[in-house]
VMD Tcl script that builds the backbone (N, CA, C; Angstrom):
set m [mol new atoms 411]
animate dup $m
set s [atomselect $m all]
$s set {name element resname resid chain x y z} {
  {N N UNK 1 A 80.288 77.298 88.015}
  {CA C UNK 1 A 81.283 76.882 88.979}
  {C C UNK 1 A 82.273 78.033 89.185}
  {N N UNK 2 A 82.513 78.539 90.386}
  {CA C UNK 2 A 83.406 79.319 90.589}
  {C C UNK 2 A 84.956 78.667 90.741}
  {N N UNK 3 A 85.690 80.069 90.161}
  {CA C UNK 3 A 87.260 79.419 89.504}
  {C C UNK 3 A 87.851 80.954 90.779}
  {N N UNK 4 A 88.676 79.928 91.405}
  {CA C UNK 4 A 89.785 80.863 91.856}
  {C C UNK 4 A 90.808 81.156 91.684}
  {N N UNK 5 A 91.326 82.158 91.436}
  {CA C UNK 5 A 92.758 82.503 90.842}
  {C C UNK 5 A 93.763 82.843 92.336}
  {N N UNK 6 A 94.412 82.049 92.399}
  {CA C UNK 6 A 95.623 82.625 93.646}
  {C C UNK 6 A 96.629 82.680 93.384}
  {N N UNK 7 A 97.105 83.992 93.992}
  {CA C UNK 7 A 98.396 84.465 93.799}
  {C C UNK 7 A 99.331 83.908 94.857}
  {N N UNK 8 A 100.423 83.965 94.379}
  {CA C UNK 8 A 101.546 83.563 95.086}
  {C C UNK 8 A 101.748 84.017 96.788}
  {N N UNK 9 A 100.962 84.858 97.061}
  {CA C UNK 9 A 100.863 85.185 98.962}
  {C C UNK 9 A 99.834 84.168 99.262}
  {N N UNK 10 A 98.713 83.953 98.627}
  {CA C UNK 10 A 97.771 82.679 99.434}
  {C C UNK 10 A 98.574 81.418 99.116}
  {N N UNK 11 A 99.396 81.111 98.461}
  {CA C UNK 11 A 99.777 79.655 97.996}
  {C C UNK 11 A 101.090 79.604 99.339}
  {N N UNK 12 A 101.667 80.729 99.479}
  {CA C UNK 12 A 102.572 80.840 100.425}
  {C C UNK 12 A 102.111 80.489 102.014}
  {N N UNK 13 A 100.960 81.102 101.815}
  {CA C UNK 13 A 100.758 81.260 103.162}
  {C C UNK 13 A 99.966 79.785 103.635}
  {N N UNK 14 A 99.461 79.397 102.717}
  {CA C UNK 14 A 98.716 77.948 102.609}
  {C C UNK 14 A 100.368 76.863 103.182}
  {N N UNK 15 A 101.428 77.064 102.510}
  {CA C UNK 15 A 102.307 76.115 102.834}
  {C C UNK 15 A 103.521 76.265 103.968}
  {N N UNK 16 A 102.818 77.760 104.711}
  {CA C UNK 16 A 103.291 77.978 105.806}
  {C C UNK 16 A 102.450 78.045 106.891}
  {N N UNK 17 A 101.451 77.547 106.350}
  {CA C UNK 17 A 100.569 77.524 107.811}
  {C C UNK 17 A 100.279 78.811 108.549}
  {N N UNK 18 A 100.246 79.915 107.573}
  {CA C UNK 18 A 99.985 81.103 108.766}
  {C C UNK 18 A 98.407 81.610 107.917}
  {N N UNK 19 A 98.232 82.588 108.596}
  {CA C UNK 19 A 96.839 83.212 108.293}
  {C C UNK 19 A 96.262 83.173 106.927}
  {N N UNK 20 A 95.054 82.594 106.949}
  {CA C UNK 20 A 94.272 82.065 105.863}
  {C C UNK 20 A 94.988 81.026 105.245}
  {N N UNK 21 A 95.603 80.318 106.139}
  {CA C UNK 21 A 95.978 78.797 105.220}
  {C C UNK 21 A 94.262 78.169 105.676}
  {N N UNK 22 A 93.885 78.002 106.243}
  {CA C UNK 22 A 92.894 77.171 106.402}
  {C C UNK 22 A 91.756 77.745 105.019}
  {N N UNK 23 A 91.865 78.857 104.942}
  {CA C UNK 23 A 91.015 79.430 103.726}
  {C C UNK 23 A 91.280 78.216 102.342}
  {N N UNK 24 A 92.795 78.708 101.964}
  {CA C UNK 24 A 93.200 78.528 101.404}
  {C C UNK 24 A 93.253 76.825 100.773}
  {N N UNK 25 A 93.331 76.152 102.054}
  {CA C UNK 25 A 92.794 74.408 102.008}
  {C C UNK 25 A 91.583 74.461 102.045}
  {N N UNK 26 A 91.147 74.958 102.249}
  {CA C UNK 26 A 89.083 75.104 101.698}
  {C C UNK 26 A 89.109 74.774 100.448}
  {N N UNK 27 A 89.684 76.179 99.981}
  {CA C UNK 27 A 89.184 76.115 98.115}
  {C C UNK 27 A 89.941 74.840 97.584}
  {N N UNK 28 A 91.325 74.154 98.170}
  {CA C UNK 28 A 91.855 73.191 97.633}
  {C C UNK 28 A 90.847 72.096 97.379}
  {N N UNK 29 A 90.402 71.755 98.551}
  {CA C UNK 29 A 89.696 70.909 99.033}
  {C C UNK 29 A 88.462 70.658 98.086}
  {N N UNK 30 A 87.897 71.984 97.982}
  {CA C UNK 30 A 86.803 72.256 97.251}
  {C C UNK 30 A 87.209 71.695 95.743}
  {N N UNK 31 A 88.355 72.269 95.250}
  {CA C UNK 31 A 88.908 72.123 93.672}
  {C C UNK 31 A 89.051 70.058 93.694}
  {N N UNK 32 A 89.161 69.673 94.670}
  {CA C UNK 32 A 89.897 67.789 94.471}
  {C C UNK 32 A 88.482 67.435 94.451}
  {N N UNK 33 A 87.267 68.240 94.953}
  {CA C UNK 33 A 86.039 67.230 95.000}
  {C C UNK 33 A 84.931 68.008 93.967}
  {N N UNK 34 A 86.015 68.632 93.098}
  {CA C UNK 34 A 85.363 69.149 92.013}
  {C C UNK 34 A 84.124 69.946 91.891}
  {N N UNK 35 A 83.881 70.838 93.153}
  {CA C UNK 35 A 82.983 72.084 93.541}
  {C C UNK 35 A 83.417 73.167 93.249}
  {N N UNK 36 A 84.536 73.621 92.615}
  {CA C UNK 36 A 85.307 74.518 92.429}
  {C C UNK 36 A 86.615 74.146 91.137}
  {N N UNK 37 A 86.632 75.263 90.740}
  {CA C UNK 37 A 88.288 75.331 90.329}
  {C C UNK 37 A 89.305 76.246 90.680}
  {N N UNK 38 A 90.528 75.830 91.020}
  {CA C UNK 38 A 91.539 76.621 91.525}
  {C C UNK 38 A 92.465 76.947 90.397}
  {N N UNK 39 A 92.953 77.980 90.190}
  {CA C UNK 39 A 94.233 78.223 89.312}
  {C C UNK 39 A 95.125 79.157 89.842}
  {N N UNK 40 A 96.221 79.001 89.105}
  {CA C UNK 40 A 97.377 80.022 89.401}
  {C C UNK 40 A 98.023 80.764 88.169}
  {N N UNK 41 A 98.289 81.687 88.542}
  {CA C UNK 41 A 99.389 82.247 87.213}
  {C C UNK 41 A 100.639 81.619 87.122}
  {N N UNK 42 A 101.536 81.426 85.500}
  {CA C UNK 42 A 102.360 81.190 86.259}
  {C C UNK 42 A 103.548 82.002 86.352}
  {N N UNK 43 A 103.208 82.886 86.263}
  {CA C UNK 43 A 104.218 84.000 87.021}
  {C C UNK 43 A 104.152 84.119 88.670}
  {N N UNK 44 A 102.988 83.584 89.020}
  {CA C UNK 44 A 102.669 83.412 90.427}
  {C C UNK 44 A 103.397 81.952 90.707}
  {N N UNK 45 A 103.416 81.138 90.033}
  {CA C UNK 45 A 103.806 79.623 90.454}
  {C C UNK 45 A 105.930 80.135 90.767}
  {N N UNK 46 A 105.957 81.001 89.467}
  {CA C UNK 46 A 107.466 80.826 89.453}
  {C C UNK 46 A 108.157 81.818 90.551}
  {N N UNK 47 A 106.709 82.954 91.493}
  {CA C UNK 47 A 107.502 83.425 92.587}
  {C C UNK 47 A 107.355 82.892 93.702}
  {N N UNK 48 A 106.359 81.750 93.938}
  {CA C UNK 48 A 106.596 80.500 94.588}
  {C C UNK 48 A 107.847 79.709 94.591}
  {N N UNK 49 A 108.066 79.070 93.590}
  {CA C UNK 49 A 109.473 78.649 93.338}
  {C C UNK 49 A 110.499 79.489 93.977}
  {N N UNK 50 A 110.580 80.356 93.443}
  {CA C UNK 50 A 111.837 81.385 93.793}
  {C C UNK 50 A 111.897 81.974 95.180}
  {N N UNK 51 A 110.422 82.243 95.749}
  {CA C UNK 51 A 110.717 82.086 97.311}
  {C C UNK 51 A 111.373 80.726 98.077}
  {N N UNK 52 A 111.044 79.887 97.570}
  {CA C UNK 52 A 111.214 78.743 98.402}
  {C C UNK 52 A 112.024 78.096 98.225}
  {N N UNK 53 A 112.911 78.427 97.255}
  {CA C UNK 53 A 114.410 78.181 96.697}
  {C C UNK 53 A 115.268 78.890 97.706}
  {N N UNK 54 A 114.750 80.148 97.425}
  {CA C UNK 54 A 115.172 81.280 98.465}
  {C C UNK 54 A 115.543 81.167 99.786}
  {N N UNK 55 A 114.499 80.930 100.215}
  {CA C UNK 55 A 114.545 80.469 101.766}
  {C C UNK 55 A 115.152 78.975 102.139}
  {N N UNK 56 A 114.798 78.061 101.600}
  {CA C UNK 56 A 114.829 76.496 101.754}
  {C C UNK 56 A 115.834 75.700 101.389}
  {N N UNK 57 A 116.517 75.905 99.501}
  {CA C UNK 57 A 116.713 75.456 98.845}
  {C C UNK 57 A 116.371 74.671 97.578}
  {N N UNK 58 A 117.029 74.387 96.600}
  {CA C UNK 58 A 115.933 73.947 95.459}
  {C C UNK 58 A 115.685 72.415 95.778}
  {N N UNK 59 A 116.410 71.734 96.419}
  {CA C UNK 59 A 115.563 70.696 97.136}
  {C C UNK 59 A 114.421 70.563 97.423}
  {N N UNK 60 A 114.331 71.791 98.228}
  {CA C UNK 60 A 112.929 71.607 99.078}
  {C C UNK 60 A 111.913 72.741 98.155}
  {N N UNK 61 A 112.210 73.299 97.239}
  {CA C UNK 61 A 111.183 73.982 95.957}
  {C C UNK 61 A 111.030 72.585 95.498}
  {N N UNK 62 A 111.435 71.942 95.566}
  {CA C UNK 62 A 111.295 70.813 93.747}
  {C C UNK 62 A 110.214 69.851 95.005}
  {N N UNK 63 A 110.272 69.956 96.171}
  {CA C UNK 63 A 109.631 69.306 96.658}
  {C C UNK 63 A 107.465 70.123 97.125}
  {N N UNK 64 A 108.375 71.297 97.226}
  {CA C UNK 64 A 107.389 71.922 97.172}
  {C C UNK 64 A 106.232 71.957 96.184}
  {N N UNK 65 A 106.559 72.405 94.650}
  {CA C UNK 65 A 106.066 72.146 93.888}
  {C C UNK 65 A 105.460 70.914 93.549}
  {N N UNK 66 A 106.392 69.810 93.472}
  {CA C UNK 66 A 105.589 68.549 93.427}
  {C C UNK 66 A 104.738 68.080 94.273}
  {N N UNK 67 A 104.580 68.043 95.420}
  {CA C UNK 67 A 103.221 68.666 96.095}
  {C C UNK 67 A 102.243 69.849 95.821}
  {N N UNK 68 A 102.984 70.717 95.318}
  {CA C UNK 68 A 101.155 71.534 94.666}
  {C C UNK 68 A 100.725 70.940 93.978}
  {N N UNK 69 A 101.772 70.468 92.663}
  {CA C UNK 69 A 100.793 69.680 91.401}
  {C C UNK 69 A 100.741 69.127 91.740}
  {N N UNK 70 A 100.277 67.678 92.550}
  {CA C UNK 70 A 99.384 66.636 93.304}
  {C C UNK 70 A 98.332 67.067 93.801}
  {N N UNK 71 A 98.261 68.826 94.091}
  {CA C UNK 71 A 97.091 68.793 94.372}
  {C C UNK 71 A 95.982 69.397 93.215}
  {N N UNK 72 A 96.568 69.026 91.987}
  {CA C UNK 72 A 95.785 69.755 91.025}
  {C C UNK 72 A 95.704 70.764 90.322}
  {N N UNK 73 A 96.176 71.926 91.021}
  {CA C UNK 73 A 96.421 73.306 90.792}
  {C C UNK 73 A 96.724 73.287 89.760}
  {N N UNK 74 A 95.766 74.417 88.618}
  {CA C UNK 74 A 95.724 74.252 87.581}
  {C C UNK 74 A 97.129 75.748 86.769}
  {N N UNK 75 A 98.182 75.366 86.532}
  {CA C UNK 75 A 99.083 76.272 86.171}
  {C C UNK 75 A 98.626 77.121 85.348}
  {N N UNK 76 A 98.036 78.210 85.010}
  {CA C UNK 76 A 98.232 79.170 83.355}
  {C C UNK 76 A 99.134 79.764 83.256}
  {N N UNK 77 A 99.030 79.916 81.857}
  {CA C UNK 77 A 100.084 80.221 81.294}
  {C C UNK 77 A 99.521 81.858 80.594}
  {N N UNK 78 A 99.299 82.645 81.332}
  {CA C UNK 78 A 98.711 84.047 80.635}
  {C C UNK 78 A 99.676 84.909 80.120}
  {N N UNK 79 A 100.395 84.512 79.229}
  {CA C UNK 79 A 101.274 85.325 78.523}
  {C C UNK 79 A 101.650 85.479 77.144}
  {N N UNK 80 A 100.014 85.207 76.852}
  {CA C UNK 80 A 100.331 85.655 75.425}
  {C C UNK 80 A 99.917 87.220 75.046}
  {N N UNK 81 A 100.127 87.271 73.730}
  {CA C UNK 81 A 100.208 88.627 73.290}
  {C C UNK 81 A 98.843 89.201 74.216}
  {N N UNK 82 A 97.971 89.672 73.435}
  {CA C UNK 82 A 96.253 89.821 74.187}
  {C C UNK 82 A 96.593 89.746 75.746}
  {N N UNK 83 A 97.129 88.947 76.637}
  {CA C UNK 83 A 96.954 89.467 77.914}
  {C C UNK 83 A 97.817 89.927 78.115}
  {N N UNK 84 A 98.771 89.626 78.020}
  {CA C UNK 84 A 100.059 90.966 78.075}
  {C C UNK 84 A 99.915 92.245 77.857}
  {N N UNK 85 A 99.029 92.656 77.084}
  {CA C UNK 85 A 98.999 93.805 76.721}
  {C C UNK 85 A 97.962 94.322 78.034}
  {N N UNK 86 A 96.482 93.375 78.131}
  {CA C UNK 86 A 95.784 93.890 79.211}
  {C C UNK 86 A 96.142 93.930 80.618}
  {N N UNK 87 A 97.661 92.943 80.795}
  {CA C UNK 87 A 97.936 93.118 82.181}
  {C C UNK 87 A 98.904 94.050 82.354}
  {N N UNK 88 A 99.414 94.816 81.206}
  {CA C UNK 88 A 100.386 96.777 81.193}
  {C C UNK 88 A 99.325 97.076 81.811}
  {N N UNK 89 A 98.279 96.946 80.833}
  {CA C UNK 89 A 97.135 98.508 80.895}
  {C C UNK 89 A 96.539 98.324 82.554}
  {N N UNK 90 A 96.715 97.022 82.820}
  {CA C UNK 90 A 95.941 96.995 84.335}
  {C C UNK 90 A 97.319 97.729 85.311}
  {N N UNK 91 A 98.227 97.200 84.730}
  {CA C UNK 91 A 99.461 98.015 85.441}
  {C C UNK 91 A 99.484 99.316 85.418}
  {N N UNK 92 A 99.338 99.863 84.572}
  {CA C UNK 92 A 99.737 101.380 84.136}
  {C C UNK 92 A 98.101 101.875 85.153}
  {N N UNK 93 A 97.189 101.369 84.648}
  {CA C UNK 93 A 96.044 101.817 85.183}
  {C C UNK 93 A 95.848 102.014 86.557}
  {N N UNK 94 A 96.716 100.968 87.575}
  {CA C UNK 94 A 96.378 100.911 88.874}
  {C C UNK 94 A 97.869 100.733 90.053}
  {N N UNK 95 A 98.878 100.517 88.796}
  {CA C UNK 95 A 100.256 100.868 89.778}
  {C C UNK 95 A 100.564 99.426 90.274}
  {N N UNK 96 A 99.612 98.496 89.875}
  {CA C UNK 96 A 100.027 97.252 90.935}
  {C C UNK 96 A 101.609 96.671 90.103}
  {N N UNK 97 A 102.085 96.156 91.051}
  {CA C UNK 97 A 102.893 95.342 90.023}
  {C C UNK 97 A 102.830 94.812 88.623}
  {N N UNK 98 A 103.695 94.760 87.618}
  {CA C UNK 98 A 103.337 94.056 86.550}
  {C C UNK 98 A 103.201 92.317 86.639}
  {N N UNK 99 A 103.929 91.620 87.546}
  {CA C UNK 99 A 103.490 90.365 87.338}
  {C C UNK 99 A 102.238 89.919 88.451}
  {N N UNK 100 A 101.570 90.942 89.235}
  {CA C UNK 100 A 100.178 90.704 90.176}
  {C C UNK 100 A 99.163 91.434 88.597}
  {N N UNK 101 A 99.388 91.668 88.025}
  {CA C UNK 101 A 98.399 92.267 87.016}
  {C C UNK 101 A 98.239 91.190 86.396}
  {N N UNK 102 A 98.635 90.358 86.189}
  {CA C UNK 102 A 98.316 89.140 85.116}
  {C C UNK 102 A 97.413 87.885 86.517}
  {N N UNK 103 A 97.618 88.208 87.442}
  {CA C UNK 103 A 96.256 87.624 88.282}
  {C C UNK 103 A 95.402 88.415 88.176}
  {N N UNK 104 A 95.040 90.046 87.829}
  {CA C UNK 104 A 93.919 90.386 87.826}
  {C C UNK 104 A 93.591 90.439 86.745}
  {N N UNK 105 A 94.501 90.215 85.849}
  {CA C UNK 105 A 93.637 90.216 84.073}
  {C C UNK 105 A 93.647 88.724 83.874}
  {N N UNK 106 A 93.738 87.466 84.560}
  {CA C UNK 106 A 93.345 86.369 84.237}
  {C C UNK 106 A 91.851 85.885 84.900}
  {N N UNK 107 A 91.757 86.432 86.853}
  {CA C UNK 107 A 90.702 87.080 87.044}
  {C C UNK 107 A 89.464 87.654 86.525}
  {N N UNK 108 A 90.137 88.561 85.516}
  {CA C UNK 108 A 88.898 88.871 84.797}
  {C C UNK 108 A 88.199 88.495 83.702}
  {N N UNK 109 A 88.461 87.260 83.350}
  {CA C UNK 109 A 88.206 86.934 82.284}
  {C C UNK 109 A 87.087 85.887 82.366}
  {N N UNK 110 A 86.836 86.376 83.006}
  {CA C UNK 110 A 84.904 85.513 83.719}
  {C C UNK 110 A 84.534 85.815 84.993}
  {N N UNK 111 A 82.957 85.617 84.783}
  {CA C UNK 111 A 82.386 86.074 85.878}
  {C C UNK 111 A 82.366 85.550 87.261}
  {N N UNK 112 A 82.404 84.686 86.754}
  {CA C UNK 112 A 82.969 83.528 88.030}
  {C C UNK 112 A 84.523 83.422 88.530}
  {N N UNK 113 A 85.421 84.452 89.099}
  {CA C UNK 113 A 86.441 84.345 89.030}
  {C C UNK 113 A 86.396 84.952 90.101}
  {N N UNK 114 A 87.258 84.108 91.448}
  {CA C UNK 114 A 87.414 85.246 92.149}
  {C C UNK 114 A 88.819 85.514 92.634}
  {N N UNK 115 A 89.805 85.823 92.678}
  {CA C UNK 115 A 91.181 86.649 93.004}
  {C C UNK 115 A 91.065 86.198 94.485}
  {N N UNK 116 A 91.942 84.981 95.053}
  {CA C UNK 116 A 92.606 84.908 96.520}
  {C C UNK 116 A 93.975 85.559 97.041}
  {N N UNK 117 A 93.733 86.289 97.649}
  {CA C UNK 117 A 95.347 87.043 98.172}
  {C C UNK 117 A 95.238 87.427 99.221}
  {N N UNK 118 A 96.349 87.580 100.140}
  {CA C UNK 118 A 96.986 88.108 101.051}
  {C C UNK 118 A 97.754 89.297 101.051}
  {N N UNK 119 A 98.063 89.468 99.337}
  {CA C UNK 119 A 98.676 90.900 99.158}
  {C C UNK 119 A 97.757 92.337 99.565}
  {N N UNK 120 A 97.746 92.839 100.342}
  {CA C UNK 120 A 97.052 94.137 99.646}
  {C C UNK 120 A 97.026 94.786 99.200}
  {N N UNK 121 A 97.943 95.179 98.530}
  {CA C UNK 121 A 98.571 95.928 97.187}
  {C C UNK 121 A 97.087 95.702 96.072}
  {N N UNK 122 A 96.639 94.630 96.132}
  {CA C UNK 122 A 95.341 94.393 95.076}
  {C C UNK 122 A 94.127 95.109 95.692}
  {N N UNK 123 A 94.035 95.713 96.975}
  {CA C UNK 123 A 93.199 96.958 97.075}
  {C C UNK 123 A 92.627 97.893 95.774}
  {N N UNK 124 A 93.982 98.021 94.765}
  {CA C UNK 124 A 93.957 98.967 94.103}
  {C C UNK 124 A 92.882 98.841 92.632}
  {N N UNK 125 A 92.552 97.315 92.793}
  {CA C UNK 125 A 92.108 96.755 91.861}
  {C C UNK 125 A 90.181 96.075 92.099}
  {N N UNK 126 A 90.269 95.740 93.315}
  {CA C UNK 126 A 89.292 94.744 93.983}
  {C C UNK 126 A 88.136 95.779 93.446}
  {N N UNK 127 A 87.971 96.661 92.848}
  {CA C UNK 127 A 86.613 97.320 92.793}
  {C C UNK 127 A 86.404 96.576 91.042}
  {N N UNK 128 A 87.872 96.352 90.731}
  {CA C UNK 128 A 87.860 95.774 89.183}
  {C C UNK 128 A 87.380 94.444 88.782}
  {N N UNK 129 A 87.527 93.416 89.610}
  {CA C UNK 129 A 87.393 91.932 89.979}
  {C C UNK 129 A 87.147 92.097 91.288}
  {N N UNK 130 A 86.602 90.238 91.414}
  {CA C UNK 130 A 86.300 89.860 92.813}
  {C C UNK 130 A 87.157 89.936 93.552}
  {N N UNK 131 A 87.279 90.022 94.670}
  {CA C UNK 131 A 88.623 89.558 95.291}
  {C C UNK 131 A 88.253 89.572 97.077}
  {N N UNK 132 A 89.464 87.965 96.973}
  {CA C UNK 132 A 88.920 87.788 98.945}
  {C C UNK 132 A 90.298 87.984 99.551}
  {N N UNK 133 A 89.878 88.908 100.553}
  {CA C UNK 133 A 91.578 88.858 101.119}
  {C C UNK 133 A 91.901 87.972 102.161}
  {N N UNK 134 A 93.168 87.571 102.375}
  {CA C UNK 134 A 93.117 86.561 103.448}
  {C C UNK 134 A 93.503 87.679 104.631}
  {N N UNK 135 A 93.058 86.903 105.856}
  {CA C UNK 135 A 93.564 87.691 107.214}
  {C C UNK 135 A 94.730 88.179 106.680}
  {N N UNK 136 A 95.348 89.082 107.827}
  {CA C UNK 136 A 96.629 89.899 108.142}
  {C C UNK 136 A 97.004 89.100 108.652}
  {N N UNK 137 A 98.447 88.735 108.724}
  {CA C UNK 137 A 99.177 87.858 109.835}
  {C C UNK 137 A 99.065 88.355 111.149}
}
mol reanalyze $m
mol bondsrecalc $m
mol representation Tube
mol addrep $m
């Protein structure tokens, strides 16, 4: 069964309705009828939050969120020692951000994994893991 890992630009863009939200409700869709699994980091969940605090208010984060988890989305928690260390080395190795490195070192941790984003900054990586990009806006 393939497991998707999405970062915080597909989860965004999924709840703004712009390019590759329809992708993005695919794999949901796919994950509720149990053809798939979806996950997130949650360093990715908490720059969700913090955008949408950002923009909205924490009203409408607390609302936000409680609608993702209804839809299942499986939170990790990749921050223990062991990946921490492999998501520096993916950092140091490829320049990406340090908290987009812990989607590609959670990513990699099976073969069946594939990395959803809209960032392209993960260019730098996609030869390392799978990875689908969503349209450009």
């Amino acid at each position: 069964m393939v497991t998707y890992v999405m970062d915080s630009s597909a989860v965004l863009r999924y709840l703004h309705s712009q390019a590759g939200s329809d992708r993005v409700a695919e794999i949901i869709q796919g994950h509720l009828a149990g053809e798939c699994q979806a996950v997130m980091p949650a360093a990715h969940w908490g720059e969700v939050a913090g955008i949408t605090c950002k923009l909205y208010g924490r009203r409408e984060m607390e609302q936000v969120l409680s609608r993702l988890d209804a839809l299942g989305l499986e939170v990790v928690a990749a921050a223990d020692g062991p990946s921490a260390v492999r998501a520096a080395l993916i950092k140091v190795d490829t320049g990406i951000p340090y908290v987009d490195s812990f989607a590609v070192e959670l990513t990699g941790r099976g073969l069946d994994r594939v990395l959803v984003t809209a960032d392209f900054d993960f260019k730098a990586v996609s030869r390392h893991v799978k990875t689908e990009f969503l349209p450009a806006k």
